[in-house]
N, CA and C atoms as an extended XYZ file, in Angstrom:
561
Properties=species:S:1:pos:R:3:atomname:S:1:resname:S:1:resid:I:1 pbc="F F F"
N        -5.896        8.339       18.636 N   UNK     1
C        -6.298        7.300       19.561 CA  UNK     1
C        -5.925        5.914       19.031 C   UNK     1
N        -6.226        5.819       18.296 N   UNK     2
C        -5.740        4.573       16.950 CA  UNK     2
C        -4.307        4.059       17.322 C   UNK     2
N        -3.786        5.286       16.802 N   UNK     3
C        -2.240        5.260       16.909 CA  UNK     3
C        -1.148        4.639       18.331 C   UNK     3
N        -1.726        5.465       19.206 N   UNK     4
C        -1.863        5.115       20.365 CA  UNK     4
C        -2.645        3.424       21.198 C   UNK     4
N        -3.470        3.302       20.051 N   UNK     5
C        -3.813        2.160       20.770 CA  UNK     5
C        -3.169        0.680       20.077 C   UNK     5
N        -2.491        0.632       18.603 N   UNK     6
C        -1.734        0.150       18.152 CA  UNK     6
C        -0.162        0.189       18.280 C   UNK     6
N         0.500        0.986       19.011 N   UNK     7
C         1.696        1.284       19.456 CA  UNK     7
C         2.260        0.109       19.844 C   UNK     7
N         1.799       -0.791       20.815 N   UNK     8
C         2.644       -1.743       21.544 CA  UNK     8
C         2.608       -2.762       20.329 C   UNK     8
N         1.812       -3.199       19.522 N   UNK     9
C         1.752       -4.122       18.101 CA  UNK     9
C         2.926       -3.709       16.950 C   UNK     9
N         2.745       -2.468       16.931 N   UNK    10
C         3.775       -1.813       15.900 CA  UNK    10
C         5.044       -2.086       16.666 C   UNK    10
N         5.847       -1.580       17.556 N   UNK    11
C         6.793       -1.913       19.056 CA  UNK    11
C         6.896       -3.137       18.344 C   UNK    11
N         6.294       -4.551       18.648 N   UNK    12
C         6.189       -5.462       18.646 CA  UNK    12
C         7.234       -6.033       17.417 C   UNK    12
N         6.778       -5.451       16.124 N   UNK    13
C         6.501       -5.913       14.830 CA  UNK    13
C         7.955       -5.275       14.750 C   UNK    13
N         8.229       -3.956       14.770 N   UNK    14
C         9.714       -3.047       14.539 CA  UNK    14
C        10.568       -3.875       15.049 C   UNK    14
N        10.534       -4.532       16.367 N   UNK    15
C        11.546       -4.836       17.464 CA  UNK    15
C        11.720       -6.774       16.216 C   UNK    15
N        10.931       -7.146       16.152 N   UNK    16
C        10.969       -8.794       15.231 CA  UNK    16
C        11.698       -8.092       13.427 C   UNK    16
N        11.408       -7.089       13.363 N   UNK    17
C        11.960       -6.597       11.790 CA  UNK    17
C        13.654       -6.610       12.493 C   UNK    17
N        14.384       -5.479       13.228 N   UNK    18
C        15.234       -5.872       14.067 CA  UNK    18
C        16.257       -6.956       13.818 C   UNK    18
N        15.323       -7.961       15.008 N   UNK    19
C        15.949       -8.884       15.052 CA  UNK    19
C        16.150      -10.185       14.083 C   UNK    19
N        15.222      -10.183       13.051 N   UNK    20
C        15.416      -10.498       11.701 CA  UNK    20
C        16.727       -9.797       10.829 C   UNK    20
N        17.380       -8.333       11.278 N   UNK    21
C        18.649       -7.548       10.341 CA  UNK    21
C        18.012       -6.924        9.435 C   UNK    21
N        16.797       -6.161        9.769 N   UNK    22
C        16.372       -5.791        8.800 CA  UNK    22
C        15.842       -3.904        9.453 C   UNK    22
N        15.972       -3.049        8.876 N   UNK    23
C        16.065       -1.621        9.430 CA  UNK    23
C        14.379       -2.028        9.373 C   UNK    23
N        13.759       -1.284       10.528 N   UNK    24
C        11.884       -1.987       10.526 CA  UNK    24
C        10.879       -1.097        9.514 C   UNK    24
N        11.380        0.583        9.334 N   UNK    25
C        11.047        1.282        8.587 CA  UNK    25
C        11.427        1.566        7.361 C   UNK    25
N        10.749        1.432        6.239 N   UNK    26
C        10.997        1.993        4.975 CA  UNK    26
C         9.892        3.374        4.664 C   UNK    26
N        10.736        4.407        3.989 N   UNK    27
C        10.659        5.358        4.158 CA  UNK    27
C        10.446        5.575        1.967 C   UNK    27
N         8.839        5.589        1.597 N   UNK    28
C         9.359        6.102       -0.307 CA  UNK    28
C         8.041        6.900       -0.259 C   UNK    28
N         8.873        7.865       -1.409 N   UNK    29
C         8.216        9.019       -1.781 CA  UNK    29
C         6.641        8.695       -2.505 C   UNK    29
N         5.733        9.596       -2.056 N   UNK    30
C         3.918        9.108       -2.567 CA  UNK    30
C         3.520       10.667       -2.725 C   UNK    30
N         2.633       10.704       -4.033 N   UNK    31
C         2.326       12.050       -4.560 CA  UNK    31
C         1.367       12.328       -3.542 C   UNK    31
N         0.797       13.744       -2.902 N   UNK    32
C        -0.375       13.914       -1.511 CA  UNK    32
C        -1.435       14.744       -3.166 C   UNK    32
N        -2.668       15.142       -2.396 N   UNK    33
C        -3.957       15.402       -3.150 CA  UNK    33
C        -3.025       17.132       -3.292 C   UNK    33
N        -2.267       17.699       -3.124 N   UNK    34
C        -1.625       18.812       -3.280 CA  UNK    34
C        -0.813       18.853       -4.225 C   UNK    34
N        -0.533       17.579       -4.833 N   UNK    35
C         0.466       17.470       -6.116 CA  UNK    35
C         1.870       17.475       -5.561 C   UNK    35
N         2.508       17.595       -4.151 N   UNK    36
C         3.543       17.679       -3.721 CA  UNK    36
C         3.818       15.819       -3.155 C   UNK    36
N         4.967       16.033       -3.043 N   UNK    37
C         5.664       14.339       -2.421 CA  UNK    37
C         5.496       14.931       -0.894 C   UNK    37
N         5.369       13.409       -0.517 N   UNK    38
C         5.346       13.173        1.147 CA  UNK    38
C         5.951       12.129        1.347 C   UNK    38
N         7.094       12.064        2.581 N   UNK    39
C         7.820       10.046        3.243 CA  UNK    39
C         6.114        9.772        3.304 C   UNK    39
N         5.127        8.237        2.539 N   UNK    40
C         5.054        7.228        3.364 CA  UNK    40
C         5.400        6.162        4.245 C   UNK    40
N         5.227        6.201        5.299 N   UNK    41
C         6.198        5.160        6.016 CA  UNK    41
C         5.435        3.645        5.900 C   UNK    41
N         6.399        2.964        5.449 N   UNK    42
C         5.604        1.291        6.071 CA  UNK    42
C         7.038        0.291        6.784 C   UNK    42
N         6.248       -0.556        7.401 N   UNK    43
C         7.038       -1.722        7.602 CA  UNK    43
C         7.804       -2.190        6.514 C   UNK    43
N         9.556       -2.792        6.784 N   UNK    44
C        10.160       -3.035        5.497 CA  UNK    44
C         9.787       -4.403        5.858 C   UNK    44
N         9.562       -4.581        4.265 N   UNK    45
C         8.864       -6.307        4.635 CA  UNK    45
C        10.002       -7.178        3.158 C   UNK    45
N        11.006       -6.516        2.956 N   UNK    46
C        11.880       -6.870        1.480 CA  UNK    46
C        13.175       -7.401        2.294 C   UNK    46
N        13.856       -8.368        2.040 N   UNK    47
C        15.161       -8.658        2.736 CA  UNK    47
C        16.216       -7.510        2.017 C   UNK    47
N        17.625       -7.055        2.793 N   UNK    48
C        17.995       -6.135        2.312 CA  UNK    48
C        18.423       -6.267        0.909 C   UNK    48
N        19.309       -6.920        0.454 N   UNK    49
C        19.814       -7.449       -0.477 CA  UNK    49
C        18.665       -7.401       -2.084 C   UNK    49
N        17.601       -6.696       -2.047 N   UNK    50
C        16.146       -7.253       -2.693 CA  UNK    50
C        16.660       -6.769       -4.125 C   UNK    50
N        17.256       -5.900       -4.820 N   UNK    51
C        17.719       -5.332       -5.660 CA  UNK    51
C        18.112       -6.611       -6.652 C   UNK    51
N        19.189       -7.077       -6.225 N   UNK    52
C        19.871       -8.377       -6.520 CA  UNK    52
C        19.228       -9.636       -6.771 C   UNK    52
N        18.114       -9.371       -5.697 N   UNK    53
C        17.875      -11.530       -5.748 CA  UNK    53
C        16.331      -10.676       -6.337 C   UNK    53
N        15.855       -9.651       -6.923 N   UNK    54
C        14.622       -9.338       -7.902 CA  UNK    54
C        15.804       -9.608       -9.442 C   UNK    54
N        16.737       -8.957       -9.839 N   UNK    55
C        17.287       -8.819      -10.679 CA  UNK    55
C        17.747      -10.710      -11.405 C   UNK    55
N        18.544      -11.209      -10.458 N   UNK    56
C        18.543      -12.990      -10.473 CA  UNK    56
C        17.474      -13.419      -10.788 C   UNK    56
N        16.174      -13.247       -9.957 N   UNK    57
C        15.130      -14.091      -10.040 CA  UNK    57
C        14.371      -13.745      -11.564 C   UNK    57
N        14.228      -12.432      -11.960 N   UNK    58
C        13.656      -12.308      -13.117 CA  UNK    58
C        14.579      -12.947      -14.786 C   UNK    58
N        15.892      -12.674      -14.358 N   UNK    59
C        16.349      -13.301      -15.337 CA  UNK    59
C        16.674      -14.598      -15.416 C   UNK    59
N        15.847      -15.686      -14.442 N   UNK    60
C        16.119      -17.068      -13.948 CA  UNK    60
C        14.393      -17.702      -14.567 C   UNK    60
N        13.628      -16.731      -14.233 N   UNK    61
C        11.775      -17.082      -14.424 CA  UNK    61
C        11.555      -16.595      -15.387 C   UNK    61
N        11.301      -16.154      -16.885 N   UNK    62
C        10.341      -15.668      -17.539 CA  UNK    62
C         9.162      -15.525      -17.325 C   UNK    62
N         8.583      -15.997      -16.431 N   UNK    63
C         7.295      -15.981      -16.540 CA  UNK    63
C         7.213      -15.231      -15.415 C   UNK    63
N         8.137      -14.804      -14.731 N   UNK    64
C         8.150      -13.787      -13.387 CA  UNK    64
C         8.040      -12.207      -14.042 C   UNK    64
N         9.056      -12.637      -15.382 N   UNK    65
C         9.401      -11.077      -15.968 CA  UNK    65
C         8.468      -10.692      -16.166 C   UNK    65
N         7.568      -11.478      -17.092 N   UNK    66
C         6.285      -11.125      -17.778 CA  UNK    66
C         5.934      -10.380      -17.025 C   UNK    66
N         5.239      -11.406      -15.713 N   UNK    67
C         4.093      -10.553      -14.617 CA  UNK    67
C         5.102       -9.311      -13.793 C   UNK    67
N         6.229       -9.749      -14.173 N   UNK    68
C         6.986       -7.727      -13.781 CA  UNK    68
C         6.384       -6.875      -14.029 C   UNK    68
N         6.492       -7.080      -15.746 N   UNK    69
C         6.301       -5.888      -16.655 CA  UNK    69
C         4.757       -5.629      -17.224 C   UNK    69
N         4.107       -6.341      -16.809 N   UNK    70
C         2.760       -6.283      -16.383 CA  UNK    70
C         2.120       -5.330      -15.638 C   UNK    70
N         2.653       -6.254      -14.296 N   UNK    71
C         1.935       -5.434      -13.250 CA  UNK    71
C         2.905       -4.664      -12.160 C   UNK    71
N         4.625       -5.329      -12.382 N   UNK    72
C         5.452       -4.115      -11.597 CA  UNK    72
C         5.284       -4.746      -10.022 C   UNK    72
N         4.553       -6.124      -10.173 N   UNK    73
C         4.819       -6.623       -8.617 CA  UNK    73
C         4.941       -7.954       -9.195 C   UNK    73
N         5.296       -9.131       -7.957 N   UNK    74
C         5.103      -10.147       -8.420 CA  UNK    74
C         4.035      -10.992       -7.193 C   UNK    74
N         3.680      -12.017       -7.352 N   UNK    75
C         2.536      -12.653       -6.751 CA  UNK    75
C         3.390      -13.355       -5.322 C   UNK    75
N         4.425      -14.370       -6.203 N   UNK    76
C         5.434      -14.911       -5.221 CA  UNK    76
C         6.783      -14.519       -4.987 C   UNK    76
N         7.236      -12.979       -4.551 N   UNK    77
C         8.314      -12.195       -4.487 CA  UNK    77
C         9.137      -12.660       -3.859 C   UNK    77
N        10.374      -13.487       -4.500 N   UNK    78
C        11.570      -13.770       -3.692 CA  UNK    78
C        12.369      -13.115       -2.647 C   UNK    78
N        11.870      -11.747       -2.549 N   UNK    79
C        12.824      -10.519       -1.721 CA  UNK    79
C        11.953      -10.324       -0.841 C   UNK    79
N        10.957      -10.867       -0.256 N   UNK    80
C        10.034      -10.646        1.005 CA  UNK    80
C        10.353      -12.127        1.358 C   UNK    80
N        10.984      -11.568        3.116 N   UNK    81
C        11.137      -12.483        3.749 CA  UNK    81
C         9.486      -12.838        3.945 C   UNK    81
N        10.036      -14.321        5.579 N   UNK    82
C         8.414      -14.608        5.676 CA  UNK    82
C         7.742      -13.731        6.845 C   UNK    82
N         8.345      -13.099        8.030 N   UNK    83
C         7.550      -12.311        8.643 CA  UNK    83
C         7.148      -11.285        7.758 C   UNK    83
N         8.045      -10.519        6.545 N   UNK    84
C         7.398       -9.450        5.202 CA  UNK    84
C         6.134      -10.446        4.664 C   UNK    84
N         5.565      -11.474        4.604 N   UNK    85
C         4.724      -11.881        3.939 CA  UNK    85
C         3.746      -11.965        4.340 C   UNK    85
N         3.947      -12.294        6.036 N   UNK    86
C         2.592      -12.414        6.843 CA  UNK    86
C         2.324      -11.004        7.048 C   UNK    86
N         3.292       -9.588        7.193 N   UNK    87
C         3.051       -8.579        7.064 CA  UNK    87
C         1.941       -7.953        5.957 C   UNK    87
N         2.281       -8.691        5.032 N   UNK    88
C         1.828       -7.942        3.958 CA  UNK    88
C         0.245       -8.776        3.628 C   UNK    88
N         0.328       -9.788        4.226 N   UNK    89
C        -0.943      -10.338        3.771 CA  UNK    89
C        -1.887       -9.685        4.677 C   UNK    89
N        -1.636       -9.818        5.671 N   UNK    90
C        -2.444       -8.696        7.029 CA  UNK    90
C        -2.609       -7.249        7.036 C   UNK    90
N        -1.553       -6.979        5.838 N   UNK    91
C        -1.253       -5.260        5.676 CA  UNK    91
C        -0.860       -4.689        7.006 C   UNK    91
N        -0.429       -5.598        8.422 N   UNK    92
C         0.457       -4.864        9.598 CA  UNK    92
C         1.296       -4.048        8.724 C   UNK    92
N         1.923       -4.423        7.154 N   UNK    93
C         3.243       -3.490        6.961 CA  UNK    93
C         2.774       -2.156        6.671 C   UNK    93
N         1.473       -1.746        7.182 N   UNK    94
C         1.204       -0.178        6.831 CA  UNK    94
C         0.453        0.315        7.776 C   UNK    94
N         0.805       -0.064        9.013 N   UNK    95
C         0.624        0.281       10.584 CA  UNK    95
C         1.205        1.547       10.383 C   UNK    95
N         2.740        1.698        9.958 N   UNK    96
C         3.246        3.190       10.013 CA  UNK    96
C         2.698        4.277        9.352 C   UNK    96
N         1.794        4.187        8.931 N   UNK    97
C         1.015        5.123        7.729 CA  UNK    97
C        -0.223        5.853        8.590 C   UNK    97
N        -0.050        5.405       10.099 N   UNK    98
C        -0.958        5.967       11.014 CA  UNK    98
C        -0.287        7.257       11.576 C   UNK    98
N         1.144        7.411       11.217 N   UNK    99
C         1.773        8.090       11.344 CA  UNK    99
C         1.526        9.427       10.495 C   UNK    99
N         1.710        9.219        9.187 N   UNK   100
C         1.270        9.805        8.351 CA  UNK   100
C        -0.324       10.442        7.952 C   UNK   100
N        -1.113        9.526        8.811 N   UNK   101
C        -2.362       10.212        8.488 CA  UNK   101
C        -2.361       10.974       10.264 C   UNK   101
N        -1.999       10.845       11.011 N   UNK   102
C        -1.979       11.600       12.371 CA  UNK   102
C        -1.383       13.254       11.811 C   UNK   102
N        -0.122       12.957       11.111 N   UNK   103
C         0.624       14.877       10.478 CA  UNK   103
C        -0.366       15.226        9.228 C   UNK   103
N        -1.501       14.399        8.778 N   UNK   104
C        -2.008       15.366        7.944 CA  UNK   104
C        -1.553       14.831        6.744 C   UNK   104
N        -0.812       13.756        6.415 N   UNK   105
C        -0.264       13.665        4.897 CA  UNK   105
C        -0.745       12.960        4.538 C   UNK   105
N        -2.146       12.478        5.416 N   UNK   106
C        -2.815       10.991        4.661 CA  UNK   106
C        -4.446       11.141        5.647 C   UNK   106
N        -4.977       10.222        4.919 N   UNK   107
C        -6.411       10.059        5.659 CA  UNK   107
C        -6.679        8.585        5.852 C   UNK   107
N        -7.706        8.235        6.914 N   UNK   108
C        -8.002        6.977        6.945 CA  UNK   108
C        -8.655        6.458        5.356 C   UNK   108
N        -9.716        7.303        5.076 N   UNK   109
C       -10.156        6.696        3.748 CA  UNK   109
C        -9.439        7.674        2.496 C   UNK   109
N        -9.493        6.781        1.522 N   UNK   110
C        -9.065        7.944        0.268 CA  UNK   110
C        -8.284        6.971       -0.651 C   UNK   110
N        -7.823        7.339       -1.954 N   UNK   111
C        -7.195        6.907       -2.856 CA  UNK   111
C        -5.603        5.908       -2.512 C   UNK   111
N        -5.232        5.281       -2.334 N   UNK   112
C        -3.918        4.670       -2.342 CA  UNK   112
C        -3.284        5.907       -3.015 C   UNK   112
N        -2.127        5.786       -1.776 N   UNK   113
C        -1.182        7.082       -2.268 CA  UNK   113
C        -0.071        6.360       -3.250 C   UNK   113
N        -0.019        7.108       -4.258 N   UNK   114
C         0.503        6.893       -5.477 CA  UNK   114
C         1.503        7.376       -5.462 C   UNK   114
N         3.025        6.967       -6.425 N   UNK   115
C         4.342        7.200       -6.948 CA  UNK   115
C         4.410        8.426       -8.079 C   UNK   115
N         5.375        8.849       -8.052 N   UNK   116
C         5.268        9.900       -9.414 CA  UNK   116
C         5.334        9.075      -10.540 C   UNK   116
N         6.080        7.688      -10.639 N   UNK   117
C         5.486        7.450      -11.999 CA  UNK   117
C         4.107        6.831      -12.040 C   UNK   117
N         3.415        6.689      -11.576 N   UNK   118
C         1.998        6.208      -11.639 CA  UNK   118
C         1.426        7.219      -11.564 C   UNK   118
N         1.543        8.647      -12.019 N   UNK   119
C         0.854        9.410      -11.891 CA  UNK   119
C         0.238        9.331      -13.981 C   UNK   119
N         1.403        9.017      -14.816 N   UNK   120
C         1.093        8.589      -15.988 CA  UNK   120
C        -0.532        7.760      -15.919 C   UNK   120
N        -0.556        6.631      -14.984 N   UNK   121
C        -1.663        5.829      -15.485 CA  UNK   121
C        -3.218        6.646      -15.179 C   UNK   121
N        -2.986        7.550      -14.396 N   UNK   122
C        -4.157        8.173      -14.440 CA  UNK   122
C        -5.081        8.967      -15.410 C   UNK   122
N        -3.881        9.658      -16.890 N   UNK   123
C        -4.419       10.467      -17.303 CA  UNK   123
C        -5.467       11.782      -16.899 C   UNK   123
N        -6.371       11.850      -18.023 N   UNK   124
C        -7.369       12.735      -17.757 CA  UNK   124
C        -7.731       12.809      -16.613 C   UNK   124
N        -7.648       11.819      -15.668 N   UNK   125
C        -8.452       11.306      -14.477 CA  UNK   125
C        -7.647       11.857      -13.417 C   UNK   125
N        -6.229       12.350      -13.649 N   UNK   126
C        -5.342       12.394      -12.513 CA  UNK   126
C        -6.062       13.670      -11.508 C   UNK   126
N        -6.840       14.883      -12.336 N   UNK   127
C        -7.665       15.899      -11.292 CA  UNK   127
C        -8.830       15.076      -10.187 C   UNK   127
N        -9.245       13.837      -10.276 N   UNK   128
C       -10.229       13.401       -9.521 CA  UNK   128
C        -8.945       12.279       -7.930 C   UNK   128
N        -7.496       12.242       -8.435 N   UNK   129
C        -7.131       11.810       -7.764 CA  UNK   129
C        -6.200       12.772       -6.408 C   UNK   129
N        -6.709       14.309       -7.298 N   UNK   130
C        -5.695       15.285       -6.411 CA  UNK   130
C        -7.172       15.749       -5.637 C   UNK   130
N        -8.616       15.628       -5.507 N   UNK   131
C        -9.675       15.904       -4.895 CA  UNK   131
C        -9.690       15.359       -3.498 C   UNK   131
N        -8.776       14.401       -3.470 N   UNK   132
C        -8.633       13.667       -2.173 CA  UNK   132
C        -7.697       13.389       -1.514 C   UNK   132
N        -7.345       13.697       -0.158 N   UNK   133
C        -6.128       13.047        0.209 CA  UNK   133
C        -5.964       11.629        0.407 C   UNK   133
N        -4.648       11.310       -0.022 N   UNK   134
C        -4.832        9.663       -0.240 CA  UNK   134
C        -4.771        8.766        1.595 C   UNK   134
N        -5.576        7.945        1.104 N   UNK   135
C        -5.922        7.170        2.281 CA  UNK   135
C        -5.329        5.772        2.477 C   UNK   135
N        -5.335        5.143        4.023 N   UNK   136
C        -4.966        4.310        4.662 CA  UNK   136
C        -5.827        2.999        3.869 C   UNK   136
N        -7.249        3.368        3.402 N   UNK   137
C        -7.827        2.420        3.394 CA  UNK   137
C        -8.710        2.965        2.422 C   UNK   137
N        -9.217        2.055        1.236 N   UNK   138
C       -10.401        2.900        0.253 CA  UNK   138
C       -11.118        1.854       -0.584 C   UNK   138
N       -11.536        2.432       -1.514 N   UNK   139
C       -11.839        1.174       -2.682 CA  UNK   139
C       -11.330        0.265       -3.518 C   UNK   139
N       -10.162        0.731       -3.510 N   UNK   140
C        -9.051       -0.392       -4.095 CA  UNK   140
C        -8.463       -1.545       -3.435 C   UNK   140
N        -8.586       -0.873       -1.792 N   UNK   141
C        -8.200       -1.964       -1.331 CA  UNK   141
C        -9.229       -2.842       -0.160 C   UNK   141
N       -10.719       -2.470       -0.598 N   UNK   142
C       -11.380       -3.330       -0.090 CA  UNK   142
C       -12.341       -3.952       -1.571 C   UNK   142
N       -12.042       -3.874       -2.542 N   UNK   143
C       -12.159       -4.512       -4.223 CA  UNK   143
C       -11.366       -5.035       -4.701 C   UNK   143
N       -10.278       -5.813       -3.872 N   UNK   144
C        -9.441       -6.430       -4.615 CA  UNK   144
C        -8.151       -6.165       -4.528 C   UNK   144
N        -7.589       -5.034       -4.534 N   UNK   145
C        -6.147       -4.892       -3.881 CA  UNK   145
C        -5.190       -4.834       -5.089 C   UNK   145
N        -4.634       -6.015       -4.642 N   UNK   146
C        -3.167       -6.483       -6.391 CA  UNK   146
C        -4.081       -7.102       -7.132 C   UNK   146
N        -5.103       -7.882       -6.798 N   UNK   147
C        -5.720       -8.814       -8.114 CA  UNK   147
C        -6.549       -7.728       -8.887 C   UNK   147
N        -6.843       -6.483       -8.877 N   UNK   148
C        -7.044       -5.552       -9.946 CA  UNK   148
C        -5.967       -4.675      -10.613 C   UNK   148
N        -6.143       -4.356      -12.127 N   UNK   149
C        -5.151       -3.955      -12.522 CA  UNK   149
C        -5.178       -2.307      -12.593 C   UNK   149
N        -5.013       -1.536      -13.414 N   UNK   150
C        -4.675       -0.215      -12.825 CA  UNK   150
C        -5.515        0.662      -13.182 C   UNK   150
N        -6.213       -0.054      -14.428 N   UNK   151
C        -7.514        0.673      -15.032 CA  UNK   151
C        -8.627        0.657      -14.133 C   UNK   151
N        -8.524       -0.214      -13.400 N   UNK   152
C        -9.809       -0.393      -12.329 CA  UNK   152
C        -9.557        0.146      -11.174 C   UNK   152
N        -8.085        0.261      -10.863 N   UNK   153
C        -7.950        1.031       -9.818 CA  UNK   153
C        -8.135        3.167       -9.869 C   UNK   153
N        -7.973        3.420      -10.901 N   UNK   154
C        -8.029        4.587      -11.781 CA  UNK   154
C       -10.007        4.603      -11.459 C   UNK   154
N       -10.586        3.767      -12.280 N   UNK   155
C       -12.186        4.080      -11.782 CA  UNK   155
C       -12.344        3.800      -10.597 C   UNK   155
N       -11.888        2.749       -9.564 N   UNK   156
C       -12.325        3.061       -8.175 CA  UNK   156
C       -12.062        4.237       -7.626 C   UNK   156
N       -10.870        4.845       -8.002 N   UNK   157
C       -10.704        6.261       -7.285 CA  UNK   157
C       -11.596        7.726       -7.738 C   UNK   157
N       -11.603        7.381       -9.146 N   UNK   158
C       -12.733        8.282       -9.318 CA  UNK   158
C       -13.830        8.366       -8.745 C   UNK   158
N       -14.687        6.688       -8.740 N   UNK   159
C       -15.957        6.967       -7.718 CA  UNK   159
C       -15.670        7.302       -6.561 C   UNK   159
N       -14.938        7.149       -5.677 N   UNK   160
C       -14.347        8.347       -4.569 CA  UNK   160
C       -14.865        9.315       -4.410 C   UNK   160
N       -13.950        9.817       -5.628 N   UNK   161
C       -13.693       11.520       -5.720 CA  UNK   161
C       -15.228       12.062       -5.813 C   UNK   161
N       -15.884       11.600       -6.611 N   UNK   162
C       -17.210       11.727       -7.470 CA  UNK   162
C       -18.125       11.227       -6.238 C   UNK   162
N       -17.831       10.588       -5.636 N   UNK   163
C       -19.187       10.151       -4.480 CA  UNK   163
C       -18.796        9.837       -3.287 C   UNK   163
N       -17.853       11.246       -2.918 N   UNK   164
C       -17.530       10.877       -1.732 CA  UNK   164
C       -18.618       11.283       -0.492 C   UNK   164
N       -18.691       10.543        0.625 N   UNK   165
C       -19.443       10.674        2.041 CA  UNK   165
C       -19.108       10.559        3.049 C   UNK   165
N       -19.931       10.706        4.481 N   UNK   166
C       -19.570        9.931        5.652 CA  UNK   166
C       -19.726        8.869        5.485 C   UNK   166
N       -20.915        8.300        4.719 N   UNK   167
C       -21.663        7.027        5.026 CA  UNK   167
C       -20.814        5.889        4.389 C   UNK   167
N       -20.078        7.002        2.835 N   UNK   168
C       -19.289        5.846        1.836 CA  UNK   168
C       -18.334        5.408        2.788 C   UNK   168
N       -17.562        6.556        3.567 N   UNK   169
C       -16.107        5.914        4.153 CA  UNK   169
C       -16.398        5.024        5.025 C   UNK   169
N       -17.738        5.072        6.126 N   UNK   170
C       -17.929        4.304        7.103 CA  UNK   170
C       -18.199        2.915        6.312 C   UNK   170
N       -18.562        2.807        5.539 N   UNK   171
C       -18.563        1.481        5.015 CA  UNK   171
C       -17.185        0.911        4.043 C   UNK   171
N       -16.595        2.081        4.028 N   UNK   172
C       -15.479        1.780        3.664 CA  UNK   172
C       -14.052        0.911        4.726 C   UNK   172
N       -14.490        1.691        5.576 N   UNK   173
C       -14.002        1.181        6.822 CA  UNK   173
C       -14.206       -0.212        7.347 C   UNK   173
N       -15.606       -0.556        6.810 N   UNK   174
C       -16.424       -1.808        7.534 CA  UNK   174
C       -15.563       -2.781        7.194 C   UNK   174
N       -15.640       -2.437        5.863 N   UNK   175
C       -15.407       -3.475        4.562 CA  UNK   175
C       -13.808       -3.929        4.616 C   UNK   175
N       -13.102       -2.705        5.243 N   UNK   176
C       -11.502       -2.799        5.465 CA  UNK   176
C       -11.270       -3.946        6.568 C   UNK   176
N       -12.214       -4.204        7.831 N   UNK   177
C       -12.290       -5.189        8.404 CA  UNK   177
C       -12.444       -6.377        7.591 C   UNK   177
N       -13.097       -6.758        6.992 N   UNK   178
C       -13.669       -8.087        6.658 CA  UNK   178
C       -12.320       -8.496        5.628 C   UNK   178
N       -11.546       -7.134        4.568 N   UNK   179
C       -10.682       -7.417        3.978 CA  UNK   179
C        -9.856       -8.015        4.774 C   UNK   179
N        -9.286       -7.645        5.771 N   UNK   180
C        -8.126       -7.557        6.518 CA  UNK   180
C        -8.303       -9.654        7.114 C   UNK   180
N        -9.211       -9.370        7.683 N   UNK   181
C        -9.691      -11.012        8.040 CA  UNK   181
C        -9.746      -12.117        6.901 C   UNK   181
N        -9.682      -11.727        5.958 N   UNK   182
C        -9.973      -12.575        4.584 CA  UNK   182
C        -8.790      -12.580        3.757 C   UNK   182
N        -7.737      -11.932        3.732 N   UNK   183
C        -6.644      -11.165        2.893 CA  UNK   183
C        -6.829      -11.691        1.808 C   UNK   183
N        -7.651      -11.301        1.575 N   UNK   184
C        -7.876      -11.420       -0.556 CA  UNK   184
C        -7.194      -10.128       -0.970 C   UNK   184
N        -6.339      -10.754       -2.027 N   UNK   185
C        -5.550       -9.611       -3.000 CA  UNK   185
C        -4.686       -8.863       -2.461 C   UNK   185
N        -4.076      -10.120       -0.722 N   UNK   186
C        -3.138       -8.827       -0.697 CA  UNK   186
C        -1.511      -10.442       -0.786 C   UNK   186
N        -0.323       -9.348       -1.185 N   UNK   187
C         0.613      -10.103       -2.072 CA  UNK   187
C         1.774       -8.869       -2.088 C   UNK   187
């Protein structure tokens, strides 16, 4: 119903990616609570060329590299155009992920679906992140988002796993509103 009732917004958003020269879908591999890969889909919110003007820009900033190799994102990313920015601050760029939780490869609430190499930062912990299928929306990203680092994202998902409910997700949900209106930590 969701899906359906966001359609003409998504339409909207694909058709402006478009006409910006930019293909509207990006299509990368995310580990599911089965230990197998699944396409997440999101909005491409990176100009094409992003390879190049990340590669320039880090060896132009030091202080960009740093927070590379840090945190593996950057705060002010030269390769996101500006409709990718207002995308991403709103999180519209993961409208397509309604897609993905409609076939079953995702849920509204649950863990941020994770990369195979980030499956390293979990350690011991990585069995409390396969308990759940990963979600649209959870504790990581109504606690902060990018402004937490990975150790904290590792214990938010555990309390998840460890205390999951109806009542947790419905407030999980709540809380995804107020994020979304506020865009704290998203970048």
């Amino acid at each position: 119903m969701l899906l359906i009732f966001l359609l003409p917004l998504m339409l909207l958003l694909a058709v402006c990616l478009v006409a910006s020269g930019l293909k509207p879908i990006f299509v990368h591999r995310r580990i599911s609570s089965t230990s197998m890969s699944f396409p997440c889909l999101k909005f491409r919110t990176m100009r094409n060329n992003a390879d190049e003007i990340l590669k320039r820009h880090l060896a132009d900033h030091p202080q960009a590299m740093e927070e590379w190799r840090r945190t593996g994102k950057l705060r002010n990313d030269p390769r996101v155009g500006p409709l990718g920015k207002f995308m991403r601050r709103t999180s519209l760029d993961e409208l397509p992920q309604l897609l993905n939780v409609f076939l079953g490869q995702m849920s509204m609430v649950g863990p941020r679906p994770i990369t195979k190499p980030e499956l390293k930062e979990y350690g011991a912990c990585i069995h409390f992140y396969y308990r759940c299928r990963p979600g649209l929306t959870g504790h990581w990203q109504v606690n902060g988002r990018s402004n937490l680092g990975y150790e904290e994202r590792v214990i938010l998902d555990v309390a998840y796993a460890t205390q999951w409910s109806i009542k947790n997700d419905l407030l999980i949900i709540l809380k995804t509103f107020r994020v979304l209106l506020s865009c704290v930590g998203a970048y």
